[in-house]
Structure formats: structure tokens, C-alpha cells
GUPARO-303022 format. One record per atom (N, C-alpha, C, O, CB): residue in one letter; z, y, x. Coordinates in steps of 0.2 Angstrom, whole numbers, plus 2048, in hexadecimal, padded with zeros to 3 digits. Glycine has a CB too. Layout:
REM residues N
aZYX...
REM end
This chain:
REM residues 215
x2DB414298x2E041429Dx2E641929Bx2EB41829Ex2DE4152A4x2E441F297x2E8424297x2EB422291x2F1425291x2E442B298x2EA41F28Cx2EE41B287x2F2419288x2F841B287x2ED417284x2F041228Cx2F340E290x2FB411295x30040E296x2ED40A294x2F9417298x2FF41829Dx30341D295x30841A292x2FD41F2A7x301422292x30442428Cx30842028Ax30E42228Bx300424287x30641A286x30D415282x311412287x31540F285x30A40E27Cx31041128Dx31340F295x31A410294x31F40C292x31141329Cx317419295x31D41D297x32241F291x32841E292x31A424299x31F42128Bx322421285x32941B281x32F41B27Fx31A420280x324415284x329410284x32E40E287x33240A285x32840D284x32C41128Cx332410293x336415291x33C412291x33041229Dx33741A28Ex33A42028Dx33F41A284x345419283x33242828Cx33B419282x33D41727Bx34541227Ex34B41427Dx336411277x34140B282x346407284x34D409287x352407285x344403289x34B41028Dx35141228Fx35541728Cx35941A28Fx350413294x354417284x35741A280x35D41727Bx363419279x35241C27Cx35841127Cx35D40B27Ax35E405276x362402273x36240E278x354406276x35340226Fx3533FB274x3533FB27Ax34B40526Ax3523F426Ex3523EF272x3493F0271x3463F326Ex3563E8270x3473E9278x3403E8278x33C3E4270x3363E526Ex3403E4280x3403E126Cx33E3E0265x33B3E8260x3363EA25Dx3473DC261x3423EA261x3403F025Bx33D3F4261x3393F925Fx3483F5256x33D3F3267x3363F8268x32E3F7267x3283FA267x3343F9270x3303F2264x3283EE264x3263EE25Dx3203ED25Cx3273E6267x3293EF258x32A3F0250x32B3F8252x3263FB252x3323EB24Cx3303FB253x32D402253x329405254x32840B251x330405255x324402258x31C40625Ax316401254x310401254x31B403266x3193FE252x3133FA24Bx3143FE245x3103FF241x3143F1247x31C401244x31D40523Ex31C40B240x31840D23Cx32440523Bx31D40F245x31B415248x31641724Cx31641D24Ex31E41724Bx31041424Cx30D41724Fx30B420252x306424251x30A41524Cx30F421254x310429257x31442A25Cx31A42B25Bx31242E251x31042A262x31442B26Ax31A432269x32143226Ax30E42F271x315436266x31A43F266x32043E264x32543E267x316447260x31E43C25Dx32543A255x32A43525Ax33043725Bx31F43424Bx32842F25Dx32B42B260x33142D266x33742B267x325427262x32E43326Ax33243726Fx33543A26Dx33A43C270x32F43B274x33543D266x337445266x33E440260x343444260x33044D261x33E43A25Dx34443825Cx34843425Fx34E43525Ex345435258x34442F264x34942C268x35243126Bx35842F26Dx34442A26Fx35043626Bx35543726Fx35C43B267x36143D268x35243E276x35A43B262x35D43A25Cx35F435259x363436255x35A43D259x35D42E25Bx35E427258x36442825Dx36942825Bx35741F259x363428264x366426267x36D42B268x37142926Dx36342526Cx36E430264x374434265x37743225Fx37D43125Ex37443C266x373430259x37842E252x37943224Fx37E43324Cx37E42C253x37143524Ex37343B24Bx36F43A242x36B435241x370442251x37143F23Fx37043D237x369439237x36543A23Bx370444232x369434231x361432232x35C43622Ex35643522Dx36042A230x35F43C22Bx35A441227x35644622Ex35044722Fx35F44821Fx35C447232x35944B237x35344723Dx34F44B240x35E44E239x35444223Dx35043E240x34943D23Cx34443C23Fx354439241x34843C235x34343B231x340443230x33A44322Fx34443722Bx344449231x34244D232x33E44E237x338450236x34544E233x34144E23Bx33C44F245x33644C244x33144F245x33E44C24Dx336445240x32F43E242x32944523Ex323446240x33143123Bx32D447238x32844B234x325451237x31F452237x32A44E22Ex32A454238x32745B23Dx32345B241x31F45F241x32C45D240x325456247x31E45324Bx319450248x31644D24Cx31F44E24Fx318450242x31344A243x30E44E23Cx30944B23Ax317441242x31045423Ax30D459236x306458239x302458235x310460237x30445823Ex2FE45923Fx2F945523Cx2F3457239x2FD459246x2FA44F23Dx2F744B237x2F444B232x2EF448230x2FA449235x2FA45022Fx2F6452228x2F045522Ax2EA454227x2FB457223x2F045822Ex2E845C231x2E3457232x2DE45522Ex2E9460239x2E5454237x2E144E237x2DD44B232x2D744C230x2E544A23Ax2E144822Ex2E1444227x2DB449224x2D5448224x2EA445222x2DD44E222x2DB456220x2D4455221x2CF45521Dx2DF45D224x2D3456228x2CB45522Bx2C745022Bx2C145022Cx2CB455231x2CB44A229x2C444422Ax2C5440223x2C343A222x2C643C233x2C844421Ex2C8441217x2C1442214x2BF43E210x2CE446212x2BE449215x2B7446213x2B4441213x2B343D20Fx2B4448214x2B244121Ax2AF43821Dx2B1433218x2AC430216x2B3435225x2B9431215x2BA42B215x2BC42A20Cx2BC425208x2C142A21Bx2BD43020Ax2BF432202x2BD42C1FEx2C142A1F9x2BB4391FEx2B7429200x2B54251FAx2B641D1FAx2B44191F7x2AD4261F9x2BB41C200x2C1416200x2C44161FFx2C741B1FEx2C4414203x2CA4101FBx2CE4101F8x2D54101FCx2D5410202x2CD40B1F3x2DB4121F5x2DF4161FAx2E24111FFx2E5413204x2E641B1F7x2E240A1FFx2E8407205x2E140620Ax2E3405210x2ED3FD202x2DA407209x2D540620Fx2D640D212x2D640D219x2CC40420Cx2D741620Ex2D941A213x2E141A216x2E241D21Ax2D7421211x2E7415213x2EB415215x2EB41121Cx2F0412220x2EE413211x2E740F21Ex2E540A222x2E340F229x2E641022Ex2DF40421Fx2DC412226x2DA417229x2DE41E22Dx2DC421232x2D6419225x2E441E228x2E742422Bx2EE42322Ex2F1427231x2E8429225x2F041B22Ex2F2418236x2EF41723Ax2F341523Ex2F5414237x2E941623Bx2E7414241x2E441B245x2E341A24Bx2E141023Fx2E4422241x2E3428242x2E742A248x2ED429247x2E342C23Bx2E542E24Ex2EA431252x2E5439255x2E143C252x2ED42A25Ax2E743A25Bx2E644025Dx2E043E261x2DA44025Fx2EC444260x2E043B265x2DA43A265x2D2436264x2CD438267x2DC43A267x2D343225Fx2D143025Bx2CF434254x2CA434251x2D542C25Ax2D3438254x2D043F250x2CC443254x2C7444251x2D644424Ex2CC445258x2C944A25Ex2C344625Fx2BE44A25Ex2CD44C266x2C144125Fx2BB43F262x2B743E25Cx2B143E25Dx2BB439266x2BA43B254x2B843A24Fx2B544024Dx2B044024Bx2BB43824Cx2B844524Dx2B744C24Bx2AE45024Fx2AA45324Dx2BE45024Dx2B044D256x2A944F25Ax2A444C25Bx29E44E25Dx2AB44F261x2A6446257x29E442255x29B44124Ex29643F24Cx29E43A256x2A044424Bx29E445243x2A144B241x2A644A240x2A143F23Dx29E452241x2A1459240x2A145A238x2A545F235x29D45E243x29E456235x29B45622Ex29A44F229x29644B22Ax29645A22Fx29C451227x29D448221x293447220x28F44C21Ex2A544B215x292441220x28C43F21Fx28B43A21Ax28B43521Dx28943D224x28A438214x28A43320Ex28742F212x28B42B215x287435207x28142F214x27D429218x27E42721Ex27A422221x27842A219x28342A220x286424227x28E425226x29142722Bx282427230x29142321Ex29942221Dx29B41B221x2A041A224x29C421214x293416221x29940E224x29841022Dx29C40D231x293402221x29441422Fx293416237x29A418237x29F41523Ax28C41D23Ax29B41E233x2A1422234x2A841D236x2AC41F23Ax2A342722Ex2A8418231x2AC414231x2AF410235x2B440E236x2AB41222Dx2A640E237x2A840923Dx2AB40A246x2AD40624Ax2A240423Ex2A9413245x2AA41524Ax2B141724Cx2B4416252x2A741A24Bx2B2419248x2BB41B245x2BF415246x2C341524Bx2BB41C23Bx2BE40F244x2C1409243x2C240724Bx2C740524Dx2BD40523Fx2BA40624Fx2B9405256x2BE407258x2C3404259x2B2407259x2BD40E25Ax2C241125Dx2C841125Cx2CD40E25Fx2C141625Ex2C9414256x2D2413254x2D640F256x2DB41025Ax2D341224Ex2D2405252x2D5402255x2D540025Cx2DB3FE25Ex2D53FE253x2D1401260x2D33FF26Ax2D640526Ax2D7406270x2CD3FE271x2D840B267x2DF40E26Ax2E840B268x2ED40B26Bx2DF416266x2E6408261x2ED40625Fx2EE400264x2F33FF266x2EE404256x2E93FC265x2E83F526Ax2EB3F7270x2EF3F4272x2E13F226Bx2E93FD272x2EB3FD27Bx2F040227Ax2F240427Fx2E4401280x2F5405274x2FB406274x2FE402274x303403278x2FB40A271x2FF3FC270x3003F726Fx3013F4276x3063F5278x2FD3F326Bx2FE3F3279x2FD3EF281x3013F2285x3033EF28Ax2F73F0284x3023FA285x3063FE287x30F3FB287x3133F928Bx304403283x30F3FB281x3153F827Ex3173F2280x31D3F1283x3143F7278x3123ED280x3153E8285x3143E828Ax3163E228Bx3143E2285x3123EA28Fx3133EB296x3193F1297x3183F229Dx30B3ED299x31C3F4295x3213F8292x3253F4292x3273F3297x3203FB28Cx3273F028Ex32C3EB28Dx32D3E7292x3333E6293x32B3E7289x3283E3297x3273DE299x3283E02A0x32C3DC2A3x3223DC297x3263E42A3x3253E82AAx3273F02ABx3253F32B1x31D3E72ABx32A3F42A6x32C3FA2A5x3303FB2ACx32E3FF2B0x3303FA29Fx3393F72ADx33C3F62B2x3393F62B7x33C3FA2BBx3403F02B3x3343F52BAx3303F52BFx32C3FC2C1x32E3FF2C6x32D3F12BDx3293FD2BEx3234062BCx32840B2C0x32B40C2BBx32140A2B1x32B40F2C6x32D4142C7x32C41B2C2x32641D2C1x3294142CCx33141F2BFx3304242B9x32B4292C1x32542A2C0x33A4292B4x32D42B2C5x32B4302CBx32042F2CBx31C4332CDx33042D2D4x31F4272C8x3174272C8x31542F2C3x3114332C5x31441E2C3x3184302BDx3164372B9x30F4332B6x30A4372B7x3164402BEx30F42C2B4x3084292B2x3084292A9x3054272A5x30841F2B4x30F42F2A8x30C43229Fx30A43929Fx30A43C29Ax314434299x30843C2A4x3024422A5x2FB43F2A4x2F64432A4x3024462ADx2FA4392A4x2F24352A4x2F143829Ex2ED43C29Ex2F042C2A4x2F4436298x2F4438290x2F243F291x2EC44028Fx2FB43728Bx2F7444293x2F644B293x2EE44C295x2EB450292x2FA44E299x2EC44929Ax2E544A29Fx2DF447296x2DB449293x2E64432AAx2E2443296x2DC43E290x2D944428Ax2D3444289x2E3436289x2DE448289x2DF44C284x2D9452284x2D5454281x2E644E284x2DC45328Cx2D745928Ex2D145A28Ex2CD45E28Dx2D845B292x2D0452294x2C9450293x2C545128Cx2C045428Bx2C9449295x2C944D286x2C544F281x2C545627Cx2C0458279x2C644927Fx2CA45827Cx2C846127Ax2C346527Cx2BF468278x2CD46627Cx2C4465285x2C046A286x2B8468285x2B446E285x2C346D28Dx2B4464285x2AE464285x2AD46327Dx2A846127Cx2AB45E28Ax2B1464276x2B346626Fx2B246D26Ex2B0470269x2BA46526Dx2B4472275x2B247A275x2AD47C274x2AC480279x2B447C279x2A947C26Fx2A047E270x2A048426Dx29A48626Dx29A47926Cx2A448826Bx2A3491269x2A7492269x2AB48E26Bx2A0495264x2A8496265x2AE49F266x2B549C262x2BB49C264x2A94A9260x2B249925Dx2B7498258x2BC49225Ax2C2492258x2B3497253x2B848D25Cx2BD487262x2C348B267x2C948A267x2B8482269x2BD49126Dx2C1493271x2C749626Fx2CC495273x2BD497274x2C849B26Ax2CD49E267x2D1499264x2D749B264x2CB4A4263x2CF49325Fx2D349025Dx2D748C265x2DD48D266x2CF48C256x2D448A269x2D748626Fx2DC48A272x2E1487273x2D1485275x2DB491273x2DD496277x2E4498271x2E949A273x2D649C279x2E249826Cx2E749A268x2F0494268x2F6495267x2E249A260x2EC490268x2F248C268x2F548826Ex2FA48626Dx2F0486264x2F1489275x2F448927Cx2F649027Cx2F6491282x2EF486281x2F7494278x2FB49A27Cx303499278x30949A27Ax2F74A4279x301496271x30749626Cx30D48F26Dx31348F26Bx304496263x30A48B272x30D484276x30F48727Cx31248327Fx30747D277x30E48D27Fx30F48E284x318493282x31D492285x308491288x31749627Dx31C49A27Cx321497278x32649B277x31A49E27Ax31F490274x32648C271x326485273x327480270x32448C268x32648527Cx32747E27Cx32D47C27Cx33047727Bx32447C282x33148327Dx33B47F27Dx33E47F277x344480275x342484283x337480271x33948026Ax33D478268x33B47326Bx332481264x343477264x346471263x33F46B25Fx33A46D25Ex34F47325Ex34146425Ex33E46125Dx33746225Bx334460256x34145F25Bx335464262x32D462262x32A46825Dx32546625Bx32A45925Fx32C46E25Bx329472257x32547325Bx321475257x32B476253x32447425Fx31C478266x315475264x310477264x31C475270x31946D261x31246A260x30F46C257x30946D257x313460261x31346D252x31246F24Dx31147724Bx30F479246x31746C24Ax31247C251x311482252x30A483255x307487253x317484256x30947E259x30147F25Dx2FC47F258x2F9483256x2FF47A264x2FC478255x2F847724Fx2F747A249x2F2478246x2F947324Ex2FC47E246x2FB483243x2F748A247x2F348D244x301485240x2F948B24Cx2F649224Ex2EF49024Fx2EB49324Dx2F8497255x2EC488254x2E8488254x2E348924Ex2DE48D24Dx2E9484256x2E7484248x2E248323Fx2DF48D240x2DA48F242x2EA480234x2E549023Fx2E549523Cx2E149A240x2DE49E23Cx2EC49723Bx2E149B248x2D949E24Bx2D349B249x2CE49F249x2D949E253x2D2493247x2CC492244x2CB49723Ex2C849D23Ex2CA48B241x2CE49423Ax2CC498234x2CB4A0233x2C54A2232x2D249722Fx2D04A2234x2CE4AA237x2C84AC23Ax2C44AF236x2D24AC23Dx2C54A9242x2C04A8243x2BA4A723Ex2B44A923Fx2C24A5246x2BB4A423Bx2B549F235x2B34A7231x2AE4AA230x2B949622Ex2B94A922Ex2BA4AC228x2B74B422Cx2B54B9228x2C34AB224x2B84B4233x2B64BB235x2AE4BA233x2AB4BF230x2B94BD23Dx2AA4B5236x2A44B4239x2A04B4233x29B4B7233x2A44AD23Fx2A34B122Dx2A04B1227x29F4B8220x29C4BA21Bx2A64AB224x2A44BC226x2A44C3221x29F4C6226x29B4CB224x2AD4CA21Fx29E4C422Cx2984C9230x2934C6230x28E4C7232x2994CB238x2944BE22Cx28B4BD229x2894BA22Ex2834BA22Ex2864C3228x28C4B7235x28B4B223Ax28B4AB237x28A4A623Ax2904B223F
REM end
């Protein structure tokens, strides 16, 4: 459901930017990315250069490469249009949960890995999708004052914080909700590409401290 109000709102936001209800529906099959999707609409719609606009989609959407980064073990031994496949269907939370059910790549359960991944992934692109047309269809309708794109916000949290099992989560968590708190009026969406470096960067630290004290 917290998907589902996600791509609602996202799209209602898209339409009244100015797109027609066609290319909103082709823009969300070629883009899959809410964040990337908000942080240009309001640049399509001033007319502004299209380098700076492919700019932003990149900037936001850096985290990916992390993502990607993290669940490439699991999948390496697919070929590349089967992980091309895999790394659009890849999102934030779909990563978060993949990551908390498989912390560590297992040769003997790659087709489990796979099918779990897949399971989920796709009924997220499905119920964003669905999003989208009921967005299209019934958008005019939905009051903006409901605030039914905090569901996503809330989805998110739910799944992090029970991900916090030691020291090294807490400081990576804590590290990157202090650095999102202090660059949120940074210009296109750097808060989000700012959090995820400080977060990466308290793991590692962390790791590398605990490893010279022989923990």
C-alpha cells in the first residue's frame, strides 16, 4: 500500500507538471525511479538544457550504483541482458529487504536468491505501475491535503530500522540521517546522494576500525 500511495502522489505531481497522461505512462516503464522522476519534472517543465536535466536523473540516482554494488555477488554468474533485467527491477526497497535476507552470497541457494528477488521486485514494479494508472485515471479526484506520499516515507522506515542489528548499522543509520538533515535545501536532490555516501562511508570506517581491534 505504501508503494501504491508512492507512485499515486509522484504521478499526480508528474501530470501537473505538464506531462500528458500517454508519456506519463511510458515515462514510468522507461524510468523507473520516483526520486530521479521528482527531482526532473520541475526542469522538463521550465525548459531547461536537456544535459542538465540528465544530469540531476544521474545524481539522484548514484545510489544505485551501491545497490548494484551490493547484490552483484548473488547474481555475477548471469548473463549481462539477465543482470540488465535484474538491475531494473532493483529499487530501494527491494534492495533493503534483499540485502536482510541474504547478507552473504550462497552458491547453493543462487536460483532461491533469484526467485526471491524477482518475487518481490516484480510486485513492486506491478504496484507502481498500478499506481500510475490510478494516477492517470482518478488523480483529479485524490485531495493533495490527504499527504498519502508520507506512506512511502513510513515503508522505508519500517524496513531500516529492524536492519539495525549492531554498532556498525547504528553509526552507518545515524551517520547519514544527521548528513540528510543538514543538506536537505541542497539543489537537485544532492541530500539524497550526500546521505548515502556518509552512510557507505561510517560502515566502512566502522568495519576497518573493528578489524584492526581484532573484533
Amino acid at each position: 500500500m505504501a508503494i501504491l500511495a508512492w507512485s499515486i502522489v509522484t504521478n499526480i505531481a508528474i501530470l501537473s507538471a505538464g506531462l500528458q497522461p500517454l508519456q506519463t505512462f511510458w515515462f514510468n516503464i522507461l524510468v523507473y525511479a520516483g526520486s530521479a522522476q521528482l527531482a526532473v519534472m520541475p526542469l522538463i517543465a521550465g525548459d531547461y538544457p536537456l544535459w542538465t536535466i540528465w544530469l540531476t536523473a544521474l545524481i539522484v540516482n548514484l545510489r544505485f550504483v551501491i545497490f548494484s554494488a551490493g547484490i552483484q555477488p548473488h547474481f555475477k554468474k548471469y548473463t549481462f541482458w539477465q543482470r540488465l533485467g535484474i538491475g531494473y527491477l532493483n529499487g530501494d526497497i527491494a534492495f533493503a529487504k534483499f540485502v536482510h535476507r541474504f547478507p552473504q552470497s550462497d552458491s547453493h541457494s543462487n536460483h532461491t536468491e533469484l526467485l526471491y528477488f524477482l518475487g518481490m521486485a516484480f510486485t513492486n514494479w506491478t504496484v507502481w505501475q498500478l499506481g500510475v494508472l490510478i494516477a492517470i485515471i482518478f488523480g483529479s479526484y485524490i485531495p493533495q491535503d490527504w499527504g498519502i506520499g508520507f506512506a512511502g516515507t513510513l515503508a522505508l522506515i519500517a524496513l531500516i530500522v529492524p536492519a539495525v542489528k549492531n554498532r556498525t548499522a547504528l553509526v552507518s543509520a545515524l551517520a547519514a540521517a544527521i548528513t540528510c538533515a543538514l543538506t536537505i535545501n541542497l539543489p537537485y536532490r544532492l541530500t539524497i546522494v550526500c546521505s548515502v555516501i556518509a552512510g557507505v562511508g561510517a560502515a566502512v570506517l566502522m568495519d576497518k576500525k573493528y578489524k584492526k581491534g581484532g573484533v
